[in-house]
C-alpha angles and dihedrals in degrees: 000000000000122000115265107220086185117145112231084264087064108055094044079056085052097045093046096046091047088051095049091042100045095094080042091244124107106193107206094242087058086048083049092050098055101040088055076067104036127043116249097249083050093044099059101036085062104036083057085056085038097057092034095055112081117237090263092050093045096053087040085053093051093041089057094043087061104048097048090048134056117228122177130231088258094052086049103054091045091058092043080052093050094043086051092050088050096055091041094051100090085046096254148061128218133213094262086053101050083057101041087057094051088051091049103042085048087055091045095054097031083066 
């Protein structure tokens, strides 16, 4: 896999994308939520990559990032805490998103 040269914005914009794209619907109240954390020009370049990437390729990219970069527990949390927020923006959480949290917060704490 390709070096990712993403800042840790980026990659909060990423997560957060992935998380509001994985039942391949983004409610606007999920959109509005993330871009209260990203700005808008970051926001798009990444949700392109975000959308582009298969399913396999998004959570590897978040998996190396990880690897390659330190977070805190804090950081972490924070992150778990936004990712839920995202899921919880539209008022309700479907089957794919519970799973993809569980997949995401065992990735988080795994590194």
């Amino acid at each position: 896999m390709e070096n990712i040269n993403w800042t840790k914005k980026e990659f909060e914009a990423y997560v957060l994308l992935y998380a509001a794209h994985c039942n391949f619907f983004e409610a606007k109240e999920e959109q509005e939520y993330i871009l209260s954390k990203v700005d808008e020009k970051t926001f798009h370049r990444i949700h392109t990559e975000v959308v582009v990437d298969s399913d396999e390729n998004n959570l590897n990219k978040i998996q190396q990032y990880l690897l390659e970069n330190k977070f805190s527990q804090i950081e972490k949390d924070e992150l778990i805490r936004d990712i839920k927020n995202v899921f919880f923006a539209d008022g309700s959480v479907d089957l794919i998103e519970k799973k993809v949290f569980s997949i995401l917060k065992k990735l988080l704490i795994n590194f």
